[in-house]
N, C-alpha and C positions, 0 to 999 in steps of 0.2 A: 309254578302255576300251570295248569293243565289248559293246554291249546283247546277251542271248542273248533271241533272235524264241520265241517259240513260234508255230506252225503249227495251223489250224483252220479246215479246211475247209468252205466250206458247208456242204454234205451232214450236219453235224453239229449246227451250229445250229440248222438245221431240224427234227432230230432231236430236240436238246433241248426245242427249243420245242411240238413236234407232241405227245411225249411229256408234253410238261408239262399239256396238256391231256387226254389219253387215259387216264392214269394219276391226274394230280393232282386235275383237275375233277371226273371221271368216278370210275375204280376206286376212289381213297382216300374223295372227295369225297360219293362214296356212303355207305359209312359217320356220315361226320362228321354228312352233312344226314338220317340215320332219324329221332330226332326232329322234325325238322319235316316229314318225310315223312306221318309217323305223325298229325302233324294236320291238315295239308292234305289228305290222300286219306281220312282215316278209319277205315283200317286196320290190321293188328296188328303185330307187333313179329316173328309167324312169318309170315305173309303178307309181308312187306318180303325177309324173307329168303329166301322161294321166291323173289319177283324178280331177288333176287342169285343166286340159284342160275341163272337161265333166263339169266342175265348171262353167268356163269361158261362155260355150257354154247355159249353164242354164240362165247364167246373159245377155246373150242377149237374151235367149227366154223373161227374162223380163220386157229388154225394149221394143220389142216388144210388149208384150203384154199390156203395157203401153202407146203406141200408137191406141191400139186398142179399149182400156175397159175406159181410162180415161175421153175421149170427152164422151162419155155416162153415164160413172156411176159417174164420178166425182174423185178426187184425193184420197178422206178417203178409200172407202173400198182396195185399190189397195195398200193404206200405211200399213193398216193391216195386210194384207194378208201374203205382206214382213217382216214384225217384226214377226209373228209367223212361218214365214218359217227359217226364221232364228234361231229362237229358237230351235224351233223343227229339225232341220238339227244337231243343235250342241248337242243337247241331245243322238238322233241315233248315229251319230259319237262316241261322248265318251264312249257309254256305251256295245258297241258293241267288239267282236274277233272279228268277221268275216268283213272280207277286203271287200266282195260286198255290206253286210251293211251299210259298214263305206260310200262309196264310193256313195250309195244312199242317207245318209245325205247329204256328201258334195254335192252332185247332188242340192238335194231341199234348202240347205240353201244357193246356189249358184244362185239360184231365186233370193233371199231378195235384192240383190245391185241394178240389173236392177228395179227392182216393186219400190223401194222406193228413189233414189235420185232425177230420177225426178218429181216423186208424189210431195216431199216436195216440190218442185220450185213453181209447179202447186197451190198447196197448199196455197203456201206463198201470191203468185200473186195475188191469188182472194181472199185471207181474210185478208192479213196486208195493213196497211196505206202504200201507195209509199214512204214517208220519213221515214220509215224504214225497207224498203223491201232488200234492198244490206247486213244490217247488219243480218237482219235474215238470208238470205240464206249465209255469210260465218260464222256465228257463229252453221250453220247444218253441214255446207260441215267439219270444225273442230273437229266434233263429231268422224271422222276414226280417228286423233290425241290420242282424250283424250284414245279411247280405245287401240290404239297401246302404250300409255306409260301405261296403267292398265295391256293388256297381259304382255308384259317385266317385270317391275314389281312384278308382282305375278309369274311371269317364275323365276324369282331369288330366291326369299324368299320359293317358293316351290320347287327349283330346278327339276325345266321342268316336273312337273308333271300333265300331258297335260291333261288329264282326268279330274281331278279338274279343273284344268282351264276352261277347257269346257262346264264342266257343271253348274260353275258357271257362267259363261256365258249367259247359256239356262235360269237359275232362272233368271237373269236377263234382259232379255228380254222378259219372260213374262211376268216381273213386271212393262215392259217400255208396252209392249201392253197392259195390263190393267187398263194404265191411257191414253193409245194413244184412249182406245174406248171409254173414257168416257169426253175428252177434247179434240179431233181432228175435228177441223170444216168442213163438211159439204162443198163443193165449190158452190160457185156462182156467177153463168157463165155468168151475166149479171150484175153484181155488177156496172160495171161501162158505164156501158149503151153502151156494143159492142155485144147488139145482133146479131144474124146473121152472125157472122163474119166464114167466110167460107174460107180455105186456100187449092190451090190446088199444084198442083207438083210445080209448076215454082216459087210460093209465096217461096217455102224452097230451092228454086238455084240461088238468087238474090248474086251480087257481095258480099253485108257484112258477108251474110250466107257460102261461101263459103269458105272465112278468117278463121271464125269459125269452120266449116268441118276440113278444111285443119291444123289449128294450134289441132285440137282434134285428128286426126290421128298421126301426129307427136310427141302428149303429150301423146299417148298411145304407140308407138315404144319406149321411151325413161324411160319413167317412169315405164314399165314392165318390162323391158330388166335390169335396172337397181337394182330394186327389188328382181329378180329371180336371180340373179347371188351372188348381194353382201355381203351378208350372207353367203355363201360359199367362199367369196374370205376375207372375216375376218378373218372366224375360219382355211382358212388356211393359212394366215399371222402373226398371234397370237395365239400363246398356253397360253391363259388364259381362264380359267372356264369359262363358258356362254357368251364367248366374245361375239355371237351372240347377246344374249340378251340385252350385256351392250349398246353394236351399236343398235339396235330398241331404245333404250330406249332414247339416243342420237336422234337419229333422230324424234322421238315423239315430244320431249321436244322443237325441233326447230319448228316441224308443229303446236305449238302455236300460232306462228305470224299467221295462216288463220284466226283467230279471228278476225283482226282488218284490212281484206282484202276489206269488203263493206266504215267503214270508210277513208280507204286511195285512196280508188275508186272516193270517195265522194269531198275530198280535192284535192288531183294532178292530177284527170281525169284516163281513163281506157288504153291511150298510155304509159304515162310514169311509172304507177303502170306496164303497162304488158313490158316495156323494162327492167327495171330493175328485175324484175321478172325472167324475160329469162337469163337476163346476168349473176347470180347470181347462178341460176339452173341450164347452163351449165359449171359455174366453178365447181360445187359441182362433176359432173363426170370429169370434165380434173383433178383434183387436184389427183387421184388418180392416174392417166397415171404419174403425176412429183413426187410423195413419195407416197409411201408406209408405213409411220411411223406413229404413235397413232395419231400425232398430226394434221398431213394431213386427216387420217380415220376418226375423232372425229370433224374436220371441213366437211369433204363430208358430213356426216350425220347432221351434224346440220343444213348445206346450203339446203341439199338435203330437208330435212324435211320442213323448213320454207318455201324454195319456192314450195317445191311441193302443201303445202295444202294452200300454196297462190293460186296456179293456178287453182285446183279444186273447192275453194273458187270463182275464177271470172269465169268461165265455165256457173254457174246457172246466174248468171249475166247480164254477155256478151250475152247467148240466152236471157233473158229476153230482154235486150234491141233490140236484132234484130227482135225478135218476139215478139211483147208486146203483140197479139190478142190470142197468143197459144204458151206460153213459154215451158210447157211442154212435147210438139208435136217437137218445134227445139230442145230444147237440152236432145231428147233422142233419134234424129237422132246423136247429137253431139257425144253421151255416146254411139251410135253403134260403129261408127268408131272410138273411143276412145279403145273399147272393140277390133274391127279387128284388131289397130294396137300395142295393147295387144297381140295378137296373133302372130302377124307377128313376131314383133320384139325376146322374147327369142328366135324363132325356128330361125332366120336368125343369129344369133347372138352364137347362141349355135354351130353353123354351124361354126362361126368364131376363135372359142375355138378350134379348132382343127388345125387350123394355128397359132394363136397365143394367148399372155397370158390375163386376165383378163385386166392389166391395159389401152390394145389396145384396147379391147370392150369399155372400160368405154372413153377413148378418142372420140371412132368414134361416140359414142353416144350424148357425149356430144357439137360435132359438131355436130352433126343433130338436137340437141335441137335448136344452135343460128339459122336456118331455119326459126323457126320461128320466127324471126326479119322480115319475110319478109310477115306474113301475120298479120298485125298490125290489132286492136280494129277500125272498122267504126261505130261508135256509133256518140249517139248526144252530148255526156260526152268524147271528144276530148284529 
């Protein structure tokens, strides 16, 4: 009986791997290590979080700037650029006292998300075969997984010794960008015979585009809001050592399912993969509003986790299908408004903390996740 191969390209690996540090180290990684931020520099708990702001605000300079430099120079040097920013950002952070130091790492490794998720897409598009372009781009988008269960992890065994952490991090991604320069292909922008193709304002305001827009706004209100708060609302639910950590680690371990997010796209179509998806995603915040106990907490994070990096997993996707001519151009209009409503959400929500308790945030949010029931997948994979 004949073994069935699965196919995985480079280009993917690298992906995962680049991602695991840019997302895992860095984006979630932030979060986890504020407590020991918060002792090491001295500072406060809203000062930490203007830095995540000036973060934030970095990662859409570069997706921006990925709209700008990609049609011209192509996807490679733009993926570089973010794996040594990232490197280099976590190196500056760890090795630094001083809080304006730190705060200009975090600044420049706050670049790396915007430059590089949707370089990959781009990437992917013009050098893999179409029958295995879905799995490549969710076995990249999985890469913030594998490194959110690696910081947790080594957050435990080294009990939160953030500097270590960090800088092994840094070693690590330059090890991931010194085979990204040596095996990252090159785009080509005619590979499949769509020279010319020219997209102007309106090409990116078409009804399916807009589905897209609108469900990445609302996946950025939900998914930050959610992030930002619940690590805080663990450690003060449970008095156990690193309970923080143990909850990432939980939640890591479910963003495994993004693996097999282009496969399930492939089999049930991209409606029923994204309803299920949503349903699943918004119990992962109601269950919290109904208990409060390990066992409810220890399900949030594992629901949370599977569907989140489900959903991140079909984003690269979902644009590709709407824009086959320039996947990388729509979905880092997607990744802006992902990012705005990144922003929105803690500030609106932190707003809400002051009327009432944690488990009423994660409620309201979670209601604003099933929203998007309403702007379904218009794709040609029904």
């Amino acid at each position: 009986m004949r073994k069935m191969e699965i196919e995985i390209p480079a280009i993917s690996i690298i992906g995962l791997l680049a991602l695991s540090v840019i997302f895992g180290w860095f984006r979630y990684g932030y979060g986890l290590l504020v407590p020991e931020f918060k002792q090491a520099f001295g500072v406060s708990a809203s000062t930490l979080g203007m830095i995540s702001s000036l973060s934030f605000v970095s990662f859409l300079a570069g997706v921006v700037a990925v709209l700008m430099i990609v049609s011209k120079f192509g996807s490679r040097p733009v993926i570089l650029i973010g794996i040594f920013a990232a490197s280099t950002g976590l190196l500056m952070a760890s090795l630094t006292s001083n809080p304006l130091i730190f705060t200009v790492g975090c600044v420049v490794a706050g670049l790396s998300p915007g430059l590089t998720w949707s370089s990959f897409s781009e990437n992917v598009n013009q050098n893999v075969k179409k029958t295995v372009q879905e799995r490549s781009l969710a076995v990249i988008s999985t890469g913030s997984t594998l490194g959110l269960i690696l910081i947790s992890t080594s957050y435990l065994f080294l009990d939160g010794q953030w500097r270590i952490i960090w800088i092994a991090g840094s070693v690590i991604g330059f090890m991931i960008f010194i085979w990204a320069f040596r095996s990252v292909p090159s785009s080509r922008q005619n590979r499949r015979g769509e020279e010319g193709v020219k997209l102007n304002a309106r090409s990116f305001l078409t009804k399916n585009a807009k589905s897209l827009y609108l469900a990445s706004l609302l996946f950025g209100i939900t998914e930050a809001t959610y992030w930002t708060y619940v690590a805080d609302f663990v450690k003060g639910n449970f008095f156990v050592d690193n309970s923080n950590a143990i909850f990432f680690l939980i939640t890591g371990l479910g963003g495994i399912a993004g693996l097999w997010a282009g496969d399930l796209i492939n089999k049930l179509g991209h409606k029923i993969c994204f309803v299920v998806t949503i349903l699943l995603y918004s119990i992962s915040m109601v269950v919290l509003f109904i208990s409060q106990s390990w066992l409810f907490v220890g399900m949030s994070g594992l629901l949370f986790g599977s569907t989140f990096m489900l959903y991140a997993a079909y984003l690269p996707i979902w644009s590709a299908e709407v824009f086959p001519g320039a996947p990388e151009k729509g979905f880092s209009v997607s990744v802006i408004l992902l990012n705005i409503g990144a922003i929105i959400g803690p500030a609106v929500f932190g707003g809400v903390l002051k009327f009432a308790g944690y488990e009423w945030v994660f409620l309201i949010i979670g209601l604003i996740a099933c929203l998007k029931m309403l702007v379904m997948p218009k794709t040609k994979q029904a």
